[in-house]
C-alpha positions, -999 to +999 in steps of 0.1 A: -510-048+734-521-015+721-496+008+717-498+048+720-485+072+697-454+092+695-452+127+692-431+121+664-462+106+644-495+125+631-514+093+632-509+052+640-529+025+625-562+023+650-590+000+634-565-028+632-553-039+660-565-073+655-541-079+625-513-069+646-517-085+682-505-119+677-480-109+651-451-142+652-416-128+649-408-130+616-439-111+605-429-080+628-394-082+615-404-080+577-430-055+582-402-034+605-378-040+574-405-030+544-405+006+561-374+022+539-348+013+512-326+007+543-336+002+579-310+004+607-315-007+644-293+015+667-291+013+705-284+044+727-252+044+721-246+049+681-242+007+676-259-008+647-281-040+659-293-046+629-294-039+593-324-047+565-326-025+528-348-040+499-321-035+472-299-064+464-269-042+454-268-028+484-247-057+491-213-044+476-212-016+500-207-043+528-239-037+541-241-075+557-213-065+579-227-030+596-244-050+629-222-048+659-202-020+644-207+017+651-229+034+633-203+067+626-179+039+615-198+026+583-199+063+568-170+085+552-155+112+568-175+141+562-204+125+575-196+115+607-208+146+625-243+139+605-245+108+623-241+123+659-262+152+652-291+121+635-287+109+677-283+141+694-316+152+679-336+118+683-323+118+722-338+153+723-372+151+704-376+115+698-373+125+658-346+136+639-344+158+608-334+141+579-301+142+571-277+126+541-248+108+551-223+086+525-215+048+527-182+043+515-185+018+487-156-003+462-136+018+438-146+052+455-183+048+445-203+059+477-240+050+490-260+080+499-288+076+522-306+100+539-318+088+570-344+096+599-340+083+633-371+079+653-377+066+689-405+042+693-420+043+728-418+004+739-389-004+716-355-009+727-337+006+696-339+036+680-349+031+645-336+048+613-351+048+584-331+054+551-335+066+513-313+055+492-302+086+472-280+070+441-308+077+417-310+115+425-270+113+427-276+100+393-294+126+381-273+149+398-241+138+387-259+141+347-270+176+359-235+191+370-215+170+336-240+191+316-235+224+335-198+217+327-203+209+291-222+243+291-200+269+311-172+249+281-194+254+256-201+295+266-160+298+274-154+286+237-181+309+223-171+337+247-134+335+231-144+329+200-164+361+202-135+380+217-109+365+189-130+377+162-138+409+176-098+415+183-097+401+146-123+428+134-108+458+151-077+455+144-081+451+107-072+473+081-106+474+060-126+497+076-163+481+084-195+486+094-223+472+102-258+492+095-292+481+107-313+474+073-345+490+091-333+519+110-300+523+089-284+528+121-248+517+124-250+488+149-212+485+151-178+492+132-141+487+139-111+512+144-103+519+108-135+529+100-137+557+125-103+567+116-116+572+076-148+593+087-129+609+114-160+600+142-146+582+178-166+549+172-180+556+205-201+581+187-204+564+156-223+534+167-259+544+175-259+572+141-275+571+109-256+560+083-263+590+061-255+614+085-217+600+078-219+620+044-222+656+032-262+662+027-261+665-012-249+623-010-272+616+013-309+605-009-282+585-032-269+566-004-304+559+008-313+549-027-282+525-023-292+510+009-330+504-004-323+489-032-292+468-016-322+454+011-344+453-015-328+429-043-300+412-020-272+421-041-241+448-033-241+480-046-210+506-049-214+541-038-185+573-040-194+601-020-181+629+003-182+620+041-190+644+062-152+655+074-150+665+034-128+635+024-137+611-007-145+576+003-165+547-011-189+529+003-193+489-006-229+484+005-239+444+009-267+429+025-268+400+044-294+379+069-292+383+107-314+372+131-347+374+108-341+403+093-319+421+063-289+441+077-258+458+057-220+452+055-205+485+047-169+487+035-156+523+030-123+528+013-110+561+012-102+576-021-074+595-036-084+629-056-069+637-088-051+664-077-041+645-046-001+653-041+006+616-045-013+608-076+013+597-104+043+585-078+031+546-083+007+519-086+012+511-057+011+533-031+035+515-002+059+495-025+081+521-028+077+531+010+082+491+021+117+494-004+135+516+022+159+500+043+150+523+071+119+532+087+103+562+064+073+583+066+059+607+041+041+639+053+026+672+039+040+708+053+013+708+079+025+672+091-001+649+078+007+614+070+003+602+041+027+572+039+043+549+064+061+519+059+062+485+081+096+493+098+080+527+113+051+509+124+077+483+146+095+516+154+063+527+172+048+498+178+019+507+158-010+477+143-017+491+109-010+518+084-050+532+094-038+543+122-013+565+111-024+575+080-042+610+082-029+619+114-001+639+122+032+630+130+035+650+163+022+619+172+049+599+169+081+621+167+094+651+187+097+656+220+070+687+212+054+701+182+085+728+178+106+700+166+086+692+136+076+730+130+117+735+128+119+706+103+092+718+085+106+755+080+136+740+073+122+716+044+101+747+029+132+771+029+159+741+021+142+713+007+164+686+024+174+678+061+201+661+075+207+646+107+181+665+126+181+654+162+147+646+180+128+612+198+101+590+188+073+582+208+055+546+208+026+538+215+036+520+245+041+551+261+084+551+260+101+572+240+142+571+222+165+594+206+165+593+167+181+613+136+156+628+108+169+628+076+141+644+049+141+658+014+115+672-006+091+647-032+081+670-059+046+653-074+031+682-093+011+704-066+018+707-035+051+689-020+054+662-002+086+651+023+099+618+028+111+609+060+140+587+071+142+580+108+172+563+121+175+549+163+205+568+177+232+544+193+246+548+226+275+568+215+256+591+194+238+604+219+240+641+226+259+650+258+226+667+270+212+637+277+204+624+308+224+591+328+189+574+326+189+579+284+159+608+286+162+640+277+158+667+301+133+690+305+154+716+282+175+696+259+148+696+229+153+734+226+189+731+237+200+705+206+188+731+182+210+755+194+236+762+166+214+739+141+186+769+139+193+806+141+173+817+174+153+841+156+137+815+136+134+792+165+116+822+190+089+826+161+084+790+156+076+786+194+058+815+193+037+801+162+034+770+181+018+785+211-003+805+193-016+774+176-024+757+207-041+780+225-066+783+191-068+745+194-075+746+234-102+776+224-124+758+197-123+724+218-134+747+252-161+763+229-172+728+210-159+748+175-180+778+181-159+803+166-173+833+171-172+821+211-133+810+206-126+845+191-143+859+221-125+837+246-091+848+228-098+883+223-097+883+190-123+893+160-135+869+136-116+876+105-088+876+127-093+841+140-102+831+106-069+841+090-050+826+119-071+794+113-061+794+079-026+804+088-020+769+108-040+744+088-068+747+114-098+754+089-114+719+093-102+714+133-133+705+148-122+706+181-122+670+193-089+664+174 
């Protein structure tokens, strides 16, 4: 009986119907079975008639026992609605689109099949024809454990990277690293912009040499050539560019192909630096003090701090205070410290002067100064004692909430400073700060800042020396 084609099928077999026209039973059956790794017989209904698949194994997933039950019962969960929407579109086109369903199988392993249902005009069943998928699950499953072992793989490296770069920036040796071609600095940590006095947002992308005064500059270049050039580490003193001494430990090292530079700079104490002569060691006498001490210059400039200051305000490492100055730290403004220091420079010692520290987690407590005068040979040099106020020795100016109020810093130097002294110091104070504001709106033009503050040059200049300002470059 010749059969015609679906519209489900491109082409049937035509120059054989001969071979298939007497076809016993069994034959039929096997050939019906040899279509697909699994081949189900379904009725209208969703009931499995029958079941044939080629692999043996197939037998676990209690394959033998699928005819007569439904066919959405023999699948898991989530593919139940594949197996109505397999029917829903044979009913409707007399093909369906393949879909994948699951065969629950012993110890939670699953058979995936994807199937095709197709309606064969003549036939009493609907036919679906399956693919058994547990090779490409395989595969798959190797696919995703390897995607895991990746993404752990990157996670470690990624906080690897961000340990040691934490690790590098927080360091005290100041570092950078230079390009060995373009001598450009590729990166550097904190301390190292805090020596050369450069944001190290602005110092990664410069030259090297630009870092020091011109006159150092074809030595340091000699340095770095020859560094590249016979792979050993060569030691350089020069002048940055801010005017201070520093040294420069130049050593080369392979990276990616190609020869780049480790820089250490160490900054250098002069020989008429006011703190030559005190020690050996520069912070063992500082990290002796029982209480948290600082030593400063008459313009405020730290040159000392030792570890209990640094918990006081919460502070990483000496870099970070070193060089700066300490209205960073302490007083509630810059008058308090211009008070101490008139005080020091007319007295010599301080006691019990009343003012608040600052952290740099952005709170801020009452504390008692106590300072006396280091004599070294030039200029002078104060040590700092700064003692937390208790509860009861806070001044009754305070507020219930422990802060001070907005007047309190000028009203505790009341009878402590005669008010003469204390209206010029706030006058000097202003005066400063509006120079300061000046150079930074002008980017250090002076003649522009003089303009802008109506005063002439050798005016401004004398004021700049007056306050310390002659190397303010106006981005401190």
């Amino acid at each position: 009986m010749e059969q015609q084609p679906t519209r489900t099928a491109h082409r049937t077999f035509e120059k054989t119907l001969q071979a298939f026209e007497n076809l016993p039973p069994s034959v039929s059956l096997t050939l019906g079975s040899l279509g697909a790794d699994v081949t189900l017989l379904v009725d209208s209904s969703g009931s499995i008639i029958d079941v044939a698949y080629l692999d043996p194994a197939i037998d676990k997933f209690g394959a033998e026992d699928w005819p007569g039950r439904n066919w959405a019962d023999t699948v898991t969960g989530e593919s139940v609605d594949k197996i109505r929407s397999l029917i829903d579109e044979c009913a409707k086109t007399g093909a369906s689109r393949p879909h994948q369903v699951n065969h629950p199988g012993p110890r939670g392993a699953d058979l995936p099949v994807e199937y095709v249902l197709r309606r064969v005009e003549g036939f009493p069943y609907l036919v679906a024809y399956g693919t058994d998928l547990r090779q490409f699950a395989d595969v798959q499953q190797q696919l995703i454990q390897v995607q895991f072992e990746l993404e752990r793989e990157y996670r470690r490296v990624r906080e690897s990277e961000a340990r040691y770069r934490v690790i590098y920036q927080k360091m005290d040796g100041a570092l950078l690293v230079v390009d060995g071609e373009t001598r450009r600095i590729i990166d550097g940590n904190a301390a190292a912009g805090q020596i050369l006095g450069i944001a190290l947002s602005k110092l990664v992308g410069d030259t090297l040499v630009s870092q020091v005064q011109r006159d150092n500059r074809e030595r340091l270049m000699e340095a770095l050539a020859e560094s590249r050039s016979l792979g050993q580490a060569r030691t350089l003193n020069v002048t940055g560019s801010n005017g201070s001494a520093i040294e420069l430990r130049i050593s080369p090292y392979r990276e990616n192909g190609k020869i780049n530079h480790l820089v250490s700079i160490t900054s250098q104490v002069e020989e008429d630096h006011p703190m030559r002569g005190l020690t050996a060691d520069k912070w063992g006498w500082t990290e002796a003090v029982p209480e948290s001490q600082i030593v400063i210059d008459a313009k405020g400039t730290i040159f000392s701090v030792n570890s209990r200051f640094l918990d006081m305000i919460h502070l990483l490492s000496r870099n970070l205070a070193v060089g700066r100055n300490v209205n960073n730290w302490i007083g509630a403004s810059s008058v308090d410290m211009q008070v101490l220091s008139s005080r020091l420079r007319d007295e010599g010692e301080v006691r019990q002067f009343l003012t608040v520290v600052r952290d740099d987690m952005g709170s801020s407590r009452p504390v008692r100064l106590s300072a006396t005068r280091i004599d070294t040979g030039g200029d002078p040099l104060y040590s700092v004692i700064v003692t937390e106020q208790g509860a009861r020795e806070m001044p009754a100016a305070a507020q219930a909430n422990g802060m001070h109020g907005p007047t309190s810093d000028f009203s505790e130097l009341i009878g402590r400073v005669p008010l003469k002294e204390l209206i010029r110091e706030s006058a000097d104070v202003i005066e400063k700060l509006c120079i300061e504001a000046a150079l930074t709106q002008t980017e250090n033009n002076r003649a522009a800042a003089a303009d802008l503050l109506g005063l002439s040059r050798q005016s401004l200049y004398l004021k700049l020396k007056r306050y310390g300002l002659e190397d303010y470059n106006g981005r401190n």
